[in-house]
LUMKOL-229376 format. One record per residue: x, y, z of N, C-alpha, C in turn. Coordinates in steps of 0.001 Angstrom, whole numbers, plus 500000, padded with zeros to 6 digits. Layout:
XYZXYZXYZ/...
***
This chain:
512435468129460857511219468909460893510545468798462267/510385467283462770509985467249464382510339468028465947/511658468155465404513102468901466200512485470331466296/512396470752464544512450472013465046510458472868465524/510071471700464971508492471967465098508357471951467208/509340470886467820509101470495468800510131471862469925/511387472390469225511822473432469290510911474595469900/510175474863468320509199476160468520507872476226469648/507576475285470001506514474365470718506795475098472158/508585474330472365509202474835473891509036476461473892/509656476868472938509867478041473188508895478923473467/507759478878472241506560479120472895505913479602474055/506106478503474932505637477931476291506778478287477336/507735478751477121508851479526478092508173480907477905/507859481956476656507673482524476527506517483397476769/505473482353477089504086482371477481504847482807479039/505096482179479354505721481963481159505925483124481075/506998483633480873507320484454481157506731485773481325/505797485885480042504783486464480056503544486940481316/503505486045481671502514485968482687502822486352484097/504365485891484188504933486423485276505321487595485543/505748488459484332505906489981484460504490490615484652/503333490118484194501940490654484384501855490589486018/501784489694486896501807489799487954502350490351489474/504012490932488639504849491616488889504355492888488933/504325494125490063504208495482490360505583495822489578/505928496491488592506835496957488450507146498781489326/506016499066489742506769500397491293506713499800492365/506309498675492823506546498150494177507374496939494250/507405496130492715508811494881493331508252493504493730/506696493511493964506067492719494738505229492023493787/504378490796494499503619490559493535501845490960493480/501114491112492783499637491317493222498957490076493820/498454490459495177497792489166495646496391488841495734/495884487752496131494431487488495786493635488608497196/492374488896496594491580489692497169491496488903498997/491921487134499384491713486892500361492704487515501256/493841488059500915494826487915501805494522489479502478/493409490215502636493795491255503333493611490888504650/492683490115504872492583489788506569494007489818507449/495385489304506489495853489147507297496917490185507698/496530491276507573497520491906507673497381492075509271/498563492981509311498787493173511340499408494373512004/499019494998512917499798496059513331498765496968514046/499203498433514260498086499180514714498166500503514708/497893501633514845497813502772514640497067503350516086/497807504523516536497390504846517855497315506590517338/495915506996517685495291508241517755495851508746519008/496826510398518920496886510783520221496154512508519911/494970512610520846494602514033521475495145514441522592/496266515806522435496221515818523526497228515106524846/496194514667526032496868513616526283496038511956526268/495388512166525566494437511005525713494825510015523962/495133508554524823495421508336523426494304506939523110/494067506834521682493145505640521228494308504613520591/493813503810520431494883502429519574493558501614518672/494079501776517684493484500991516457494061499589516176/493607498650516377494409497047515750493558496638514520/494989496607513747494694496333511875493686494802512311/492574494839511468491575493817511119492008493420509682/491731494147508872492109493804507015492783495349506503/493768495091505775494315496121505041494631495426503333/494904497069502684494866496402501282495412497902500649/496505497566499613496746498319498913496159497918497061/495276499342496706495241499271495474495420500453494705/495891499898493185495873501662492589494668501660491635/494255502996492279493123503914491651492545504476490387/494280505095490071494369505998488619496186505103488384/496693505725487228498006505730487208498910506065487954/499668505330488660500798506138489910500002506473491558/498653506539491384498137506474492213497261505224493274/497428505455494414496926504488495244496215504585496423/495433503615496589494741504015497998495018502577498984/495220503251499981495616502360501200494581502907502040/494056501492502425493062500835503463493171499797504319/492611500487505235492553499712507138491291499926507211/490987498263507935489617498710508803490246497672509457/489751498566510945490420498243512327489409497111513326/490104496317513810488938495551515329487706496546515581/487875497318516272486793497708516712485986498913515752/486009498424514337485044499321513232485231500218512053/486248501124513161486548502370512303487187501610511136/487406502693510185488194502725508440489579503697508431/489814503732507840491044504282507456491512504481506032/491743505033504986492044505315504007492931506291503208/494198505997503076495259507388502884495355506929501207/495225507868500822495608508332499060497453508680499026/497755507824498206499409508415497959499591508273496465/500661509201495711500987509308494455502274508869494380/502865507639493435504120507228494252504867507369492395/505904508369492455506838508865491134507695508092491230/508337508255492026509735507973492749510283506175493198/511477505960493095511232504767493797511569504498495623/511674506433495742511761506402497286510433505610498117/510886505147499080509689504643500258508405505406500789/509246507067500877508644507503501956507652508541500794/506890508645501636505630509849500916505496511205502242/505418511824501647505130513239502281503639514255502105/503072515287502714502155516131502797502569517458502869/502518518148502127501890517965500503503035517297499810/504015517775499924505508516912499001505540517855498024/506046517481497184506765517985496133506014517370494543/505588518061493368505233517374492523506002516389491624/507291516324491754508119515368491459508566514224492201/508023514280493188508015513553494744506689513020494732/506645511343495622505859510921496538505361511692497250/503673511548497178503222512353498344502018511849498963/501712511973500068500235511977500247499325512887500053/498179512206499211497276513246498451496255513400499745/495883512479500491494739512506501305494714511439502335/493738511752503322493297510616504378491819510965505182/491668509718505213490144510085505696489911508275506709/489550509227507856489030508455508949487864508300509060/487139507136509396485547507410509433485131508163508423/485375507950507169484065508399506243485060510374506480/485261510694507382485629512281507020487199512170507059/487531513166505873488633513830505433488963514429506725/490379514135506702491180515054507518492002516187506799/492323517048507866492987518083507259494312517744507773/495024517785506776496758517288507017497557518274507456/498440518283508504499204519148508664501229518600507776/501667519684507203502757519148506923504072518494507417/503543518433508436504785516980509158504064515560508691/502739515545508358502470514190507877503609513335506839/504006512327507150504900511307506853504204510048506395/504629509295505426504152507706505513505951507097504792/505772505844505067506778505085504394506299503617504152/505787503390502777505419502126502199506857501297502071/506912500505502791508248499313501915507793498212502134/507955497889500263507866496024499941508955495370500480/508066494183501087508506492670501717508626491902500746/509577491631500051509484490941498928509669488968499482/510284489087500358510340487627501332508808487753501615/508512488198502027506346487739502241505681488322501156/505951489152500262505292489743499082504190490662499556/504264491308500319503376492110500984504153493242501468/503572494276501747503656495611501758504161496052503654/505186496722503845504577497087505546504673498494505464/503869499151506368503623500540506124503976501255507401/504765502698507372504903503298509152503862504466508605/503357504849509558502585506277509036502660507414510614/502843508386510412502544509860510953502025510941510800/500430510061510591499767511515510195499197512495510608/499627513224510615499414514641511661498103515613511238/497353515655511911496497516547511371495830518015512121/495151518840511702495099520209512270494308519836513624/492671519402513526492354519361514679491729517679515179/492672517022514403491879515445514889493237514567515394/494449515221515739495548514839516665496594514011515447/497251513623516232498169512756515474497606511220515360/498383510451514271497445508884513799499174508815513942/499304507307514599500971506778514295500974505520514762/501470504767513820501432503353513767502183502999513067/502450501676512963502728500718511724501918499420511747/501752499332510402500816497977510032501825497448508657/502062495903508821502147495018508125501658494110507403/502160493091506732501706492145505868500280492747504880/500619493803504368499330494706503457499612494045502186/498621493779501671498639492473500229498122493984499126/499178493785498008498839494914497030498262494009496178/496772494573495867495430494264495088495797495028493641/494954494263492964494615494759491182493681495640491195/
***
């Protein structure tokens, strides 16, 4: 009776485990959800070109979270102030997201610099891929827009939030 009382006990408690660990698990990204501290550390930068004049953004904190179902918003705020914020809808278990895309497809729904929406032109590109060796996110982006130039960068170590 001890055996099997002490049996059910283990099993239990494997089962609990296990439990807890698939909760923490992204099952569309592979990764795990991390604590709200780790956005500071993300790294990389994004360079605004008008023209011929170009700006460079260096990642301060980034953070991926989802919004609605399937949906997500990715955020930068850069050294010197500005924000950054691109909306993507991710179906697929492809990387890359597109503007407008396809409704069966990854896409980017939106982006907005400073508080204003940009208007996307359709060469806009992004490609989210999980780091599953650092558990964090790295991101390339090309976002092209009608009259606020091209945004192109990559930023790393992006911690996906609850």
């Amino acid at each position: 009776m001890k055996t099997k009382l002490l049996l059910l006990i283990c099993l239990s408690v494997a089962m609990g485990a296990c439990t807890t660990e698939e909760e923490t698990l992204s099952p569309l990204w592979g990764i795990e959800y991390s604590d709200e501290n780790s956005t500071g550390f993300a790294s990389g930068s994004v360079s605004q070109f008008i023209d011929q004049f170009k700006s460079t953004y260096i990642a301060k904190t980034g953070a991926m979270r989802e919004v609605n179902t399937g949906v997500f918003m990715l955020s930068f705020t850069f050294e010197s102030g500005e924000t950054m914020d691109i909306k993507v809808i991710k179906r697929t278990i492809d990387q890359n997201f597109y503007y407008p895309g396809n409704d069966g497809g990854n896409q980017v729904l939106s982006a907005i610099f400073q508080g204003e929406i940009l208007s996307l032109d359709t060469n806009t590109k992004l490609t989210i891929m999980p780091r599953t060796e650092e558990n964090k996110l790295a991101t390339l982006a090309k976002i092209y827009t009608v009259d606020k130039g091209l945004f192109d960068g990559a930023i790393g170590r992006v911690p996906l939030l609850k």
